[in-house]
C-alpha positions as CSV (number, residue, x, y, z in Angstrom):
1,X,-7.1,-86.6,-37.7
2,X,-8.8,-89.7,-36.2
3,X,-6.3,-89.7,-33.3
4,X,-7.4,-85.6,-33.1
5,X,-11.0,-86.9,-32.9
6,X,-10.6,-89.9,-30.9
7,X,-7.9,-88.4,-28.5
8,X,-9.1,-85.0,-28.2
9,X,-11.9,-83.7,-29.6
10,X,-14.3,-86.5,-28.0
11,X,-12.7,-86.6,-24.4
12,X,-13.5,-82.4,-24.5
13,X,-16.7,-82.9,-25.4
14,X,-17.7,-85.3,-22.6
15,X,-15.5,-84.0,-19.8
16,X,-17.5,-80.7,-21.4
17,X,-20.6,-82.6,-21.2
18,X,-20.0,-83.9,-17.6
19,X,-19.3,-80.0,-16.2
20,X,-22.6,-78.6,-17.6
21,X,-24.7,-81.7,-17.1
22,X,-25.4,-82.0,-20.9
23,X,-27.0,-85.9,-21.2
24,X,-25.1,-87.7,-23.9
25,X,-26.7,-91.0,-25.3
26,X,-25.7,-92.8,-28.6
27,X,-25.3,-89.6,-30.2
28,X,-25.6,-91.2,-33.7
29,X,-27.5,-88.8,-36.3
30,X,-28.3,-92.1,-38.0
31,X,-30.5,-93.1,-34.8
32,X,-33.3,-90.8,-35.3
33,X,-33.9,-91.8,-39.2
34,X,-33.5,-95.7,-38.2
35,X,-36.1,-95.2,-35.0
36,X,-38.7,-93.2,-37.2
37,X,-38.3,-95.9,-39.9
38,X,-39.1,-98.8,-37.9
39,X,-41.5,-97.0,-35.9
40,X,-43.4,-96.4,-39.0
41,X,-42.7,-99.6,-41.2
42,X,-43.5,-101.9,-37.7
43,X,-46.0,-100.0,-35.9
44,X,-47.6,-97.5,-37.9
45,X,-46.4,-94.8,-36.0
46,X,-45.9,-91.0,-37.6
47,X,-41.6,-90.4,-37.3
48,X,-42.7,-86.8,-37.3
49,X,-44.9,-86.9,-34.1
50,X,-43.9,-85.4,-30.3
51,X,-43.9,-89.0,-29.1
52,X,-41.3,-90.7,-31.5
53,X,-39.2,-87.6,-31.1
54,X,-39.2,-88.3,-27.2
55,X,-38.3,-91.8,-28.2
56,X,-35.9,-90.8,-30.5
57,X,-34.2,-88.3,-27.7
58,X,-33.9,-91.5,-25.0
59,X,-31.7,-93.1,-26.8
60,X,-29.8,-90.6,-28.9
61,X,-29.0,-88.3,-25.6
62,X,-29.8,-91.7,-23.0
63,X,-33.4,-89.3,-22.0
64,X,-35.4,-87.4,-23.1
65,X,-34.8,-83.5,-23.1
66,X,-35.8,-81.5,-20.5
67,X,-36.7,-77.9,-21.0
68,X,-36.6,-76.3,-18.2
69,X,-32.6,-77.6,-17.6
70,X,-31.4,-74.6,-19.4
71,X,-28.6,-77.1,-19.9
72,X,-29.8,-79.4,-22.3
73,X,-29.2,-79.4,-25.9
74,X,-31.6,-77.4,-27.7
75,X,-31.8,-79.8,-30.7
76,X,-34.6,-82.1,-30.4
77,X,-33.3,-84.5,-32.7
78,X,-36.5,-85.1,-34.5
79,X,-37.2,-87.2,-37.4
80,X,-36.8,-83.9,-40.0
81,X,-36.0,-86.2,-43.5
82,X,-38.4,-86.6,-46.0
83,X,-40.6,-89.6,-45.6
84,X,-39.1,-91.5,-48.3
85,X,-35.2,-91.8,-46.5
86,X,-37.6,-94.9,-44.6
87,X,-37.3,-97.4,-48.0
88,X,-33.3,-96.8,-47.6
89,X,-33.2,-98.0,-44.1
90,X,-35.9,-100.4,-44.6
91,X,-33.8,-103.8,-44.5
92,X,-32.5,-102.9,-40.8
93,X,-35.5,-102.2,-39.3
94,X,-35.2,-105.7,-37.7
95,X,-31.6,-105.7,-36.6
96,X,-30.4,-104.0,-33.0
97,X,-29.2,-101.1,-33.4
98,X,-26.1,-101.3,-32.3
99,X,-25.5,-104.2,-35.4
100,X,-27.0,-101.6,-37.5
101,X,-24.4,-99.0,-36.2
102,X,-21.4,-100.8,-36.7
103,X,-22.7,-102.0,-40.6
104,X,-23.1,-98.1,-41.1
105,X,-20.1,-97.1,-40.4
106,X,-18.0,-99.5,-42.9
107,X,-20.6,-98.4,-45.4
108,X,-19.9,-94.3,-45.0
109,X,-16.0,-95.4,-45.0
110,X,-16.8,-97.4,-48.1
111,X,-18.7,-94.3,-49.5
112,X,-15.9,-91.5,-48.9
113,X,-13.4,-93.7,-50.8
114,X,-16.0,-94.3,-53.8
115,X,-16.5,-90.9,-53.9
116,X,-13.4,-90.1,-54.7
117,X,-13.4,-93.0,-57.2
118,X,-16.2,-91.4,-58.9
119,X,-14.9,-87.7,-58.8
120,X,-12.5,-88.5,-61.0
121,X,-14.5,-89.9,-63.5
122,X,-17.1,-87.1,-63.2
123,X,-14.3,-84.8,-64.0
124,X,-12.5,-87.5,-66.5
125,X,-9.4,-87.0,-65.1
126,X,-7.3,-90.6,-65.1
127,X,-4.4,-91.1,-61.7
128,X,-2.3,-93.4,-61.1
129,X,-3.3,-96.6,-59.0
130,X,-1.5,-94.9,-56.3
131,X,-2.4,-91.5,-57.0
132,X,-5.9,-92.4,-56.3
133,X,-4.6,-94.2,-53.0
134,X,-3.3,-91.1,-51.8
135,X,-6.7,-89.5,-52.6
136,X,-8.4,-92.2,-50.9
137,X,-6.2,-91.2,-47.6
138,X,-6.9,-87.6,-47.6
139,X,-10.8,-88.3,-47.8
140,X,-11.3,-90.7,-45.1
141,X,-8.7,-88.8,-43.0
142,X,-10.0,-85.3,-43.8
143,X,-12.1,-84.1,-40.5
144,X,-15.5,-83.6,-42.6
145,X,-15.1,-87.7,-42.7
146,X,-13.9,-88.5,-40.0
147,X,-17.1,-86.4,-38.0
148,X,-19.8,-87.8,-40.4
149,X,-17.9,-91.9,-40.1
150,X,-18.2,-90.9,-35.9
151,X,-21.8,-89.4,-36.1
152,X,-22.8,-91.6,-38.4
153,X,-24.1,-88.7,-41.1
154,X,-26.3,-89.7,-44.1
155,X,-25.0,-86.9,-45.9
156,X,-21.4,-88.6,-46.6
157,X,-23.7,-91.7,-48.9
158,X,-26.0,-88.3,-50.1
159,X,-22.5,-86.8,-51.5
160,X,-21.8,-90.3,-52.9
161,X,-24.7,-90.6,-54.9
162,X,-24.2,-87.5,-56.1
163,X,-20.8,-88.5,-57.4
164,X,-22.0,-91.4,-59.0
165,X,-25.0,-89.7,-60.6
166,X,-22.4,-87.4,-62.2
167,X,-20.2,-89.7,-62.9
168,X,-23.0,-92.1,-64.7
169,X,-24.1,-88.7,-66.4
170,X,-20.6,-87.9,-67.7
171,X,-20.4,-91.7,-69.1
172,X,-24.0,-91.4,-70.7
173,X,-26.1,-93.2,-68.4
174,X,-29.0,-90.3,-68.1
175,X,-31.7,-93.2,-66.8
176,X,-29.2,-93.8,-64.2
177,X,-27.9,-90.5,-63.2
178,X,-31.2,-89.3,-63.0
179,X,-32.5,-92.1,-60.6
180,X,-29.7,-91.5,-58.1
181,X,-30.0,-88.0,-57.9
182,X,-33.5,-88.4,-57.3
183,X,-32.5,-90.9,-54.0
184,X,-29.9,-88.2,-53.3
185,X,-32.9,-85.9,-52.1
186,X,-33.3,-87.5,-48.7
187,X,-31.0,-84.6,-48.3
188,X,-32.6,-81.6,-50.5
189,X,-30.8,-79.1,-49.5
190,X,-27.6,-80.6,-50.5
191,X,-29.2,-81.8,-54.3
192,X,-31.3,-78.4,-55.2
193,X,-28.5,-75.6,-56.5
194,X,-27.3,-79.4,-58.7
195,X,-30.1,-80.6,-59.7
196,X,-31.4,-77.1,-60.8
197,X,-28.1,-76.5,-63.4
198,X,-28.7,-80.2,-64.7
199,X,-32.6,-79.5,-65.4
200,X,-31.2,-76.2,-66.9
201,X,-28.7,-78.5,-69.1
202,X,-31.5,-80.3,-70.1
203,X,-33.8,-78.3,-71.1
204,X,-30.9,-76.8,-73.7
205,X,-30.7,-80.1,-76.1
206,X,-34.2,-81.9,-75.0
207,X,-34.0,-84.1,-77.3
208,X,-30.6,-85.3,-76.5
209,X,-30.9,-84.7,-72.8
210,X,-34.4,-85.8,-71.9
211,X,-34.1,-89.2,-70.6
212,X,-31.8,-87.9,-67.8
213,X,-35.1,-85.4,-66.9
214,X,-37.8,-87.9,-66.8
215,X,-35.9,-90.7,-64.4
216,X,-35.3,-87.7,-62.2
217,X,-38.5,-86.4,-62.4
218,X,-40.3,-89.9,-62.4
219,X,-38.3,-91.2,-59.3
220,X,-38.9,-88.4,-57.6
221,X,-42.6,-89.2,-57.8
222,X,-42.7,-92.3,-57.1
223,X,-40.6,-91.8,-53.7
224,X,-43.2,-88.6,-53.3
225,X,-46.1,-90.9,-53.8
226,X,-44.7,-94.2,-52.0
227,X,-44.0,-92.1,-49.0
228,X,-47.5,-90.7,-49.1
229,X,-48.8,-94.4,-49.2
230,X,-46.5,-95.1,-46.0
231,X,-47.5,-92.3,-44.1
232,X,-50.3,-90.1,-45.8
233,X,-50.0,-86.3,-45.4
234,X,-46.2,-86.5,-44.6
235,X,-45.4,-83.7,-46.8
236,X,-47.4,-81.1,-44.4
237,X,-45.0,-83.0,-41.5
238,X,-42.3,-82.8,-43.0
239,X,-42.3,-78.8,-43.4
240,X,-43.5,-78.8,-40.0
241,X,-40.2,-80.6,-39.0
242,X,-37.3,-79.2,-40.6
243,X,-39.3,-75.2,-39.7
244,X,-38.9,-76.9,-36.3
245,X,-35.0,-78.1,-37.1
246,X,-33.9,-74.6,-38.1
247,X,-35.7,-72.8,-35.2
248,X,-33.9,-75.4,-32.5
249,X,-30.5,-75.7,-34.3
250,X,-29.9,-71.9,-35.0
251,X,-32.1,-70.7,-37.5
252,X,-31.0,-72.5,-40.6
253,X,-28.0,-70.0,-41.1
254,X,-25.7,-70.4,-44.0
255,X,-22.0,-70.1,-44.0
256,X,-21.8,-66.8,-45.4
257,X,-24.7,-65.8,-42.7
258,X,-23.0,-66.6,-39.5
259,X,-19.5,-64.6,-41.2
260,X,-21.5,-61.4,-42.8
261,X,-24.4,-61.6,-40.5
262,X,-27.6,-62.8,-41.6
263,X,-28.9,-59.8,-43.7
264,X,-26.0,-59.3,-45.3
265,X,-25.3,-63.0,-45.9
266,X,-28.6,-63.3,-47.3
267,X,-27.8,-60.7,-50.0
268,X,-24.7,-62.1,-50.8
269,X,-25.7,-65.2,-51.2
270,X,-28.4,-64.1,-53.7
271,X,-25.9,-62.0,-55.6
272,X,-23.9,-65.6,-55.6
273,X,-26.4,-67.6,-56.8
274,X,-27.3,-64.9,-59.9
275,X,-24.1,-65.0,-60.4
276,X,-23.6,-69.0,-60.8
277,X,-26.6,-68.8,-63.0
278,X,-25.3,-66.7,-65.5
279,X,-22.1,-68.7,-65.7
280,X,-24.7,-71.6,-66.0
281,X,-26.4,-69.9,-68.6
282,X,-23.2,-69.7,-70.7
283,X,-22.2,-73.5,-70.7
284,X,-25.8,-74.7,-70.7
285,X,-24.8,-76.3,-74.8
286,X,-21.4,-78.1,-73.1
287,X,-21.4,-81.9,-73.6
288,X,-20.3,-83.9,-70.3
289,X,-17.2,-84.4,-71.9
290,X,-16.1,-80.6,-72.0
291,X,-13.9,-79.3,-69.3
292,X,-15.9,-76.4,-69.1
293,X,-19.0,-79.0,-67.9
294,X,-16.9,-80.5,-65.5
295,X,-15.5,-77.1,-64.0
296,X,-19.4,-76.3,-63.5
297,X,-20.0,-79.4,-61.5
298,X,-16.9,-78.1,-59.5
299,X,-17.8,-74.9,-58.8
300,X,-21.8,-75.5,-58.3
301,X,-20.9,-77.9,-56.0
302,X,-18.4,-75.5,-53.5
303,X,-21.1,-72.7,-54.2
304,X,-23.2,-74.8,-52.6
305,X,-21.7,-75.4,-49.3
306,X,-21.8,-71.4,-49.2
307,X,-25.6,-70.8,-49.6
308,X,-27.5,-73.8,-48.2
309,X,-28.7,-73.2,-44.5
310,X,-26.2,-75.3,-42.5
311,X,-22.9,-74.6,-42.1
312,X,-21.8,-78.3,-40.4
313,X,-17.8,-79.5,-41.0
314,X,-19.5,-83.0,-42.8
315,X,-21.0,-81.3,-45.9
316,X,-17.5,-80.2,-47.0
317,X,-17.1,-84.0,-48.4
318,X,-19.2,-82.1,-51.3
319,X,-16.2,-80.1,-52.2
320,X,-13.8,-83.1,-53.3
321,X,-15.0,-82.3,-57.0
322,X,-13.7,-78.4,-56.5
323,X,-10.4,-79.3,-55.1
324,X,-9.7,-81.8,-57.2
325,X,-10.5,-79.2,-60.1
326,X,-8.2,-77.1,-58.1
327,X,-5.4,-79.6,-58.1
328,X,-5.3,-80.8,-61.3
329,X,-5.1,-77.4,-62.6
330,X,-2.9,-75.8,-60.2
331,X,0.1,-75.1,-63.0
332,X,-2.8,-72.4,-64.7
333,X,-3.4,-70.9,-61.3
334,X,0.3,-70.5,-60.1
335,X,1.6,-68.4,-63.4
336,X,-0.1,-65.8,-62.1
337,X,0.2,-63.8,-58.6
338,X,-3.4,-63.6,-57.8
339,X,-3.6,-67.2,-58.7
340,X,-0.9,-68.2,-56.6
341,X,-2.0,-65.9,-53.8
342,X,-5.2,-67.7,-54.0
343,X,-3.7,-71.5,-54.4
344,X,-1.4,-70.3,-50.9
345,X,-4.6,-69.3,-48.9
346,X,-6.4,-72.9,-50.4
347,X,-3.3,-74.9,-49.2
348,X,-3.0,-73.3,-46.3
349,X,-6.8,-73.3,-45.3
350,X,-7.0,-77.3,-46.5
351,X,-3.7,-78.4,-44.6
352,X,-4.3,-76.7,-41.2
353,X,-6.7,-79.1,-39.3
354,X,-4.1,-81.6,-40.5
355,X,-1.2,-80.0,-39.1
356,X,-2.5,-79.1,-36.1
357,X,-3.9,-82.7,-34.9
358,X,-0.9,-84.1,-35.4
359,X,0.7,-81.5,-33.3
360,X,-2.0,-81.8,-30.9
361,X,-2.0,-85.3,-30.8
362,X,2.4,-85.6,-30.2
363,X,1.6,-82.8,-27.6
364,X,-0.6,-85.2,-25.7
365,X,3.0,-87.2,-25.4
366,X,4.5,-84.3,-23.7
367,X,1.9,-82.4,-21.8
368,X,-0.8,-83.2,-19.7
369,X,-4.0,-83.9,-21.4
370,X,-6.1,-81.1,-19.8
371,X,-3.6,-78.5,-21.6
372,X,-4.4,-80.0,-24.5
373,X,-7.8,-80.4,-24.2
374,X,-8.2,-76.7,-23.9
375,X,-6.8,-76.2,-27.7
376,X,-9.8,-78.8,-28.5
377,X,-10.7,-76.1,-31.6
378,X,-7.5,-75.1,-32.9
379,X,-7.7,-77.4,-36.4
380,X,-10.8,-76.0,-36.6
381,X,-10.3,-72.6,-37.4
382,X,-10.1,-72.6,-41.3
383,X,-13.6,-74.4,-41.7
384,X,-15.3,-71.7,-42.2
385,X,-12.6,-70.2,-45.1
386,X,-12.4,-73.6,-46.9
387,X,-15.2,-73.0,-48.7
388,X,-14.8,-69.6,-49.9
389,X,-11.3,-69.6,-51.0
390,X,-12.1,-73.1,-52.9
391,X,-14.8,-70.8,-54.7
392,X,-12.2,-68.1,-55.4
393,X,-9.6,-70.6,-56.5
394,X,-12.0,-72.0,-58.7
395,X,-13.6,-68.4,-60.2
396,X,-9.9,-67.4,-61.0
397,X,-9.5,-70.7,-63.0
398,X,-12.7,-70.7,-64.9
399,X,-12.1,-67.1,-66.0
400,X,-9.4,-68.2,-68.3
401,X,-9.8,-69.5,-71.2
402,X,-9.9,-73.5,-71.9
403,X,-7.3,-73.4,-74.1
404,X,-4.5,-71.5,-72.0
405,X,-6.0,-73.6,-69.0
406,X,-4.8,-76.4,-70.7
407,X,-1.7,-75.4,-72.3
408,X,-0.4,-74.4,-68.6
């Protein structure tokens, strides 16, 4: 996959870049948080404003845009992250950037391979020294790694402190899980469906539960406040900036919106979401330790990746938990034909962009690179079916009963 990437996928995009005049820069989505951070930690300047976004765009596409090249990229690569993201990147605000880029990217490899780490024991499920190896492997060379390592994503450390607030939960450190989830909201979209079912958890054994509430709740407001003492008022900016990130970057449509259309999307995904809350309602007395708790975790999280408004290849890193459910269990699933129809299509969809990079990358061997070029997309095919047959898998397995779960 990182030959795919390197040998491929990126010498498309520029000799695709280079025929339609498209300026390319750093290209690093890490570029536009770091510039608004030291912009507004050295100089006092607002990340959200139409000058730092011009700034931002000179070095992220080497100028700024132009709009009347019908040409350029329509996202503006503005600063569209709540405020508070500035106190992570705080301690490089003095470094080049280009230190800061290479740092970043050892840290997001470091962050894919502890997720997996922490996956496991979010879902208590012991492995082998080399069985978690072998995880380890299929993370970092999966292709939603391997384009957040290149673009330098935060969401690949969001989806790591989300692991290891559910793994500190699962252990019975609430102060802690609660804390991390709260940092985990640099990235909202990605922490809201969660951190609704935990509050929901909560709020079913307060007395028992409460402490993993008020760090939440109490970190949360203190990153609200601190970023208000930064940069007063960011809140109304910050709206104003992501409103301005869907409009530029597509309209904020989710995966089910761009394969049902948007209405229709829309409805499904509320019909999805009622759904998931029902099931929530049912396990809302589960202790962490219950495989029914950790099957939620598994399933909320690939529901997720269905409903949020962004359907980007990097946010599937949030479905580890759900195939690993998947895996672990997939003796229940196969018994039964819908099950194994359903473990075939998973298998199928998850294995594909593998298969074909490495045939892509022997063809370059073989065939001139131009041909090859022009099947840039093929291992790309089944990202938008990942997600929903990991959410079918999973529904199929949660339906049946703990007991004959485990006994298969």
């Amino acid at each position: 996959m990182w030959g795919y990437a390197d040998l491929v996928l990126i010498p498309y995009e520029k000799a695709d870049a280079a025929a339609n005049l498209r300026p390319r820069g750093n290209l690093s989505d890490l570029y536009p948080r770091w510039l608004g951070t030291r912009e507004l930690l050295l100089h006092g300047r607002d990340p959200y404003s139409s000058d730092v976004t011009r700034e931002i765009q000179a070095g992220y596409y080497g100028r700024p845009l132009d709009r009347s090249r019908t040409t350029d990229p329509t996202d503006q690569q503005g600063f569209a992250y709540p405020v508070y993201v500035v106190f992570l990147l705080a301690p490089t605000v003095y470094l080049p950037f280009a230190v800061v880029q290479a740092i970043f990217r050892w840290i997001l490899v470091a962050a894919v391979a502890l997720s997996v780490w922490l996956w496991l024991r979010a879902l208590s499920w012991s492995l082998t020294r080399t069985e978690v190896l072998i995880w380890i492997v299929l993370a970092i060379g999966s292709f939603p790694a391997v384009q957040g390592i290149k673009l330098q994503q935060l969401t690949l450390l969001v989806c790591a402190l989300i692991a290891a607030a559910t793994a500190a939960l699962v252990t019975g450190n609430l102060i802690t899980a609660g804390i991390l989830l709260a940092i985990a909201t640099i990235k909202p979209q990605l922490v809201g469906i969660f951190a609704s079912w935990l509050l929901l958890w909560v709020v079913s054994d307060w007395r028992a539960r409460s402490r993993f509430a008020w760090s939440f709740l109490l970190t949360l407001a203190v990153l609200i406040v601190s970023g208000e003492v930064v940069l007063p008022g960011w809140i109304g900016n910050f709206r104003a900036a992501a409103s301005d990130y869907w409009q530029y970057t597509g309209g904020g449509k989710s995966l089910l919106d761009v394969i049902l259309t948007p209405t229709l999307g829309r409805v499904a995904s509320a019909v999805i979401i009622v759904l998931l809350a029902a099931f929530w309602w049912r396990l809302r007395r589960q202790s962490t330790s219950s495989e029914t708790f950790a099957a939620s975790i598994a399933l909320t999280s690939a529901v997720t990746l269905m409903v949020i408004p962004t359907f980007a290849a990097y946010n599937q890193l949030l479905l580890l938990p759900a195939v690993m459910w998947i895996v672990r269990f997939t003796p229940a699933l196969w018994r039964e034909t819908r099950g194994r129809t359903m473990l075939l299509l998973t298998a199928a969809s998850v294995f594909w962009p593998w298969v074909v990079a490495l045939v892509l990358d022997l063809a370059l061997l073989f065939v001139p690179q131009a041909a090859v070029l022009k099947r840039w997309a093929m291992p790309l095919w089944t990202t938008l079916l990942i997600p929903i047959v990991v959410v079918a898998a999973l529904i199929l397995l949660v339906r049946k009963p703990a007991a004959q779960v485990n006994r298969q």
